[in-house]
N, C-alpha and C positions, 0 to 999 in steps of 0.2 A: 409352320402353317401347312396341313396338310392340303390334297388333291381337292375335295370338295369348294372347301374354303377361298380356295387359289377361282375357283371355277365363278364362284358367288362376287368374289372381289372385281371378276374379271366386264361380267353386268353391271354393275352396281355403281364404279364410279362414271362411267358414259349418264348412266341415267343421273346422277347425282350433277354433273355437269350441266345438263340439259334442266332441271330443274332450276338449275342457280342462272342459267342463264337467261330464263322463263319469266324470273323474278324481276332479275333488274331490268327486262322491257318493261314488263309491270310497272315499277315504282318511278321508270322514265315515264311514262307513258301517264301517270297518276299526276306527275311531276308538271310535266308541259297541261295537262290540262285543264293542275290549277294555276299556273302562271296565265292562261286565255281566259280565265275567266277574272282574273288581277287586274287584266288587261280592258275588259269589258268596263269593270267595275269603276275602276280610278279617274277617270275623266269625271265619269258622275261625282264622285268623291272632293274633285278637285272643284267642280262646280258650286256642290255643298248648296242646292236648291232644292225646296219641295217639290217639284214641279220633276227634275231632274232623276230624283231619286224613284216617284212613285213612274216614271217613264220606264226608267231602270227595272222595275220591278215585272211591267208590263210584258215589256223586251224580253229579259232575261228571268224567268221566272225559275228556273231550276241553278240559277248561278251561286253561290255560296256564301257571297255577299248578301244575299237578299233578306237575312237579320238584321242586318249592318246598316244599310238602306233605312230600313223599318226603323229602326231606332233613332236612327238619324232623324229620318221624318217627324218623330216626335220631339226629340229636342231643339229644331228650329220650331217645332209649332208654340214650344214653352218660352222661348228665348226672349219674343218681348215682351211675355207678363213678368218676365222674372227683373227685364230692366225696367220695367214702370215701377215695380215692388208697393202692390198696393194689394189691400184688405180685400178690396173688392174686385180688381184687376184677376186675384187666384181665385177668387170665388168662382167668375166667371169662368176661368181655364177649365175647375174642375167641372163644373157643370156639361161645357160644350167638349170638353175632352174624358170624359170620364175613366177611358179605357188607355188613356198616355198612361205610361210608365212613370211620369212626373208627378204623378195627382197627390202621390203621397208627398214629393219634395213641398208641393203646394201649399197643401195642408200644414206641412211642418210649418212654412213661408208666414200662414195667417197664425197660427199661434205664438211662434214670434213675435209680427208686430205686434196683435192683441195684445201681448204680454209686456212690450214695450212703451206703449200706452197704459196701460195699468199700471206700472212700475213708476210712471212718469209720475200719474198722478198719487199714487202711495198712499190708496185709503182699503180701508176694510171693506168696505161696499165690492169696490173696482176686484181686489183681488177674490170676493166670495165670486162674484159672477164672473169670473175671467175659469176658474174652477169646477163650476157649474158646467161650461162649454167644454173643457179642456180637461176632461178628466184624467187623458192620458197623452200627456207628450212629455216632452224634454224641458218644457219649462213647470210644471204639474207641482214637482218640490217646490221649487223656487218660491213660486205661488202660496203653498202651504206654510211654506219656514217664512216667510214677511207678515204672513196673515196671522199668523202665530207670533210672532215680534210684534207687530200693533195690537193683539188683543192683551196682549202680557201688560202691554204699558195702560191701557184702558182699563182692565182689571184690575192692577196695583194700583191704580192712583183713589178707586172706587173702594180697594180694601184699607186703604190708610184710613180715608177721610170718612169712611162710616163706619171701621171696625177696630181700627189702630193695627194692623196685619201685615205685615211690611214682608211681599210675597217671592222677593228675589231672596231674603235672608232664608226663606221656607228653601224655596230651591236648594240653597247653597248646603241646606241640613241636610234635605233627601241626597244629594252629591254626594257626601259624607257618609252617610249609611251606605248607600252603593258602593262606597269603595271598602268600607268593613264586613260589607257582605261579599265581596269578591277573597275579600283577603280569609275570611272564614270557608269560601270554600263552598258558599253556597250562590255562585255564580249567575243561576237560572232565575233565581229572586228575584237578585238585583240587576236583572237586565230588561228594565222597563226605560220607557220614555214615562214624565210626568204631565199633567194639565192639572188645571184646577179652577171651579168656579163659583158661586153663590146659587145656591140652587134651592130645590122644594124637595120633600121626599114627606108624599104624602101629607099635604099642607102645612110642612113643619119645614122652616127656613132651616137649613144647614149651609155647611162649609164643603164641597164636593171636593174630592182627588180624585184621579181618573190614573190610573193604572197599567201603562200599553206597553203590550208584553210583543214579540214577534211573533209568527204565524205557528213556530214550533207548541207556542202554549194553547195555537186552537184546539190540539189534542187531548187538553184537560178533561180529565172526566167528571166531572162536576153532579155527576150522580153520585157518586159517595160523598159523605156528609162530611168527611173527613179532608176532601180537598182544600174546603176552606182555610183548614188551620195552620200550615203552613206559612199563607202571605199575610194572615192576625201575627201569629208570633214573629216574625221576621220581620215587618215591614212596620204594619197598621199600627202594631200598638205603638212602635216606639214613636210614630209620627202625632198617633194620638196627645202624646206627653207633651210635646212641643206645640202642636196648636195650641192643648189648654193652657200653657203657660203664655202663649205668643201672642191669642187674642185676646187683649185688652177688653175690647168690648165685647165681651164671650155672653152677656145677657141679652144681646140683638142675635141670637143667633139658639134655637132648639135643639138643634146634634152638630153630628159631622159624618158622611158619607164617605164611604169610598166603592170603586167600580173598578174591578180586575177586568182587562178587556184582552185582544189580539190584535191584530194590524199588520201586514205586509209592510207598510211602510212607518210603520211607529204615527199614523195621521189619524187625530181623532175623531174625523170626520167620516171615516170607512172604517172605524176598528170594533169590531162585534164583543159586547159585555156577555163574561162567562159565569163572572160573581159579583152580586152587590152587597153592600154591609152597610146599613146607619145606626149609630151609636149616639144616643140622648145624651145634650151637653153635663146633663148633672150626674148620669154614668162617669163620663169621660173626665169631668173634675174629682169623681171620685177615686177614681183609678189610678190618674196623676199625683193625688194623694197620699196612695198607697194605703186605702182602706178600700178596694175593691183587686181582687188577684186577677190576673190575667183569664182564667177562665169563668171568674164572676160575671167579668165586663162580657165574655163572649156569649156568654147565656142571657144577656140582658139587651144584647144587639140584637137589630135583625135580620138574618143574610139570608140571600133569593137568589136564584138560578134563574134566568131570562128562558123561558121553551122556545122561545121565537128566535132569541140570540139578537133584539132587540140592537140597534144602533149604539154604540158609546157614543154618537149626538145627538144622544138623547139623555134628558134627567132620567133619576131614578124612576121616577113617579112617571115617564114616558112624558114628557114636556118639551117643547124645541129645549138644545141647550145653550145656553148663557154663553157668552165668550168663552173662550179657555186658552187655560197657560199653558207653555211648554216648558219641561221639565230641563233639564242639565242636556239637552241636546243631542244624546244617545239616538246611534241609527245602529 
């Protein structure tokens, strides 16, 4: 170590000393007084009154507690709407407290019961308008997947006895193509949710499928004319073959429809139609037949791009839509 160096070292640790000892007054000092303000704090704490706390607050305004207070303040304010547990008990919270931290707990509190209520009674009405209010909470599925189970059984018993169409065995087909379209490799096809209803397409009674693809297919470009041909050769036609075989009473009925859509949640109740297709029943028997080729049948369909992006609850022909069934249960 030469002269200079020796000279620098010789400064250098004093001062470094005085620094470090600078410090720990410091973080004593920082120390004691948050324990005074601990000290302040905790009786109110231990008190656990409204009253207490906004005193606390008055008193001790720069104390570090006084988040802790606040919060506090509102969870006794919630504390006995939350032990009445009633509809109307949270309505009231959130009105008169709008700005508690708990409005949302609230909120969550009434769609609960609603839902618990609705559940209770187990009708299609109860859970459309439980839906209607509750577009988005944690009960919202729940609500959908029951309303969807009651309309399947309403529909099936409506497709026996006026068309001989037995709509669970329909399902259990599309289930089956699904999994042969997976095993082929063309994965994105067959990763819809199903529905199905009775519907109109343009005064002509058909057979609707509804199509609900995830939100990746809202991407579709459906301005080229060639979009379409994909979910005809992979899906439509072969389903085609199986209705005409399956409805019995295929002369109560002028085509069959289908509607490629998208959906966040596979619900056909928010899912936007990107392609439509109706196919006249006496195409579709002839096809099944094997006197019309796959591209005969498609040039005798006829498919529409929605501009508007139109509701999938809605018929083709824009009509409220009819019940609908859920598919094989794909989320």
């Amino acid at each position: 170590m030469n002269g200079a160096t020796m000279r620098i070292s010789r400064y250098l640790v004093p001062v470094l000393f005085l620094l470090l000892q600078g410090c720990g007054i410091l973080f004593q000092s920082e120390e004691q007084e948050r324990m005074r303000q601990e000290a302040e704090f905790k009786p109110v704490q231990q008190q656990n009154s409204i009253e207490g706390y906004r005193a606390f607050i008055r008193n001790y305004p720069d104390n570090i507690y006084v988040p802790i207070a606040k919060g506090s303040i509102q969870d006794l304010e919630f504390a006995p709407c939350e032990q009445k547990n009633t509809i109307d008990g949270y309505r009231e919270f959130i009105k008169t407290y709008p700005e508690n931290r708990n409005s949302s707990r609230a909120a969550e509190k009434i769609a609960q019961l609603e839902f618990k209520r609705v559940e209770d009674a187990d009708t299609m009405e109860g859970y459309r308008e439980f839906l209607r209010k509750n577009s988005r909470s944690n009960y919202t599925l729940l609500a959908q997947q029951r309303l969807q189970d009651l309309e399947f059984q309403s529909l099936d018993k409506r497709c026996r006895d006026q068309y001989g169409f037995d709509l669970l065995l329909y399902r259990l087909n599309v289930s089956r193509l699904q999994k042969e379209l997976e095993s082929a490799s063309a994965s994105s096809l067959a990763d819809f949710t199903l529905f199905a209803s009775i519907d109109t397409y343009k005064g002509q009674r058909c057979f609707h499928t509804l199509l609900i693809y995830g939100d990746a297919m809202a991407r579709l470009d459906t301005s080229k004319k060639e979009s379409s041909k994909p979910f005809f050769d992979s899906v439509i036609a072969k389903l085609l073959v199986y209705l005409d075989q399956k409805f019995t009473n295929r002369k109560a009925l002028d085509g069959f429809s289908f509607s490629i859509a998208s959906s966040a949640n596979r619900f056909y109740g928010d899912a936007a139609v990107l392609l439509l297709y109706y196919f006249p029943a006496e195409s579709v028997h002839q096809f099944a037949q094997g006197l019309l080729k796959p591209g005969e049948l498609l040039a005798q369909a006829t498919v529409s791009t929605p501009a508007n992006a139109a509701q999938a609850g809605k018929s083709p022909a824009g009509e409220p839509a009819p019940p609908a069934v859920k598919g094989d249960g794909r989320k």
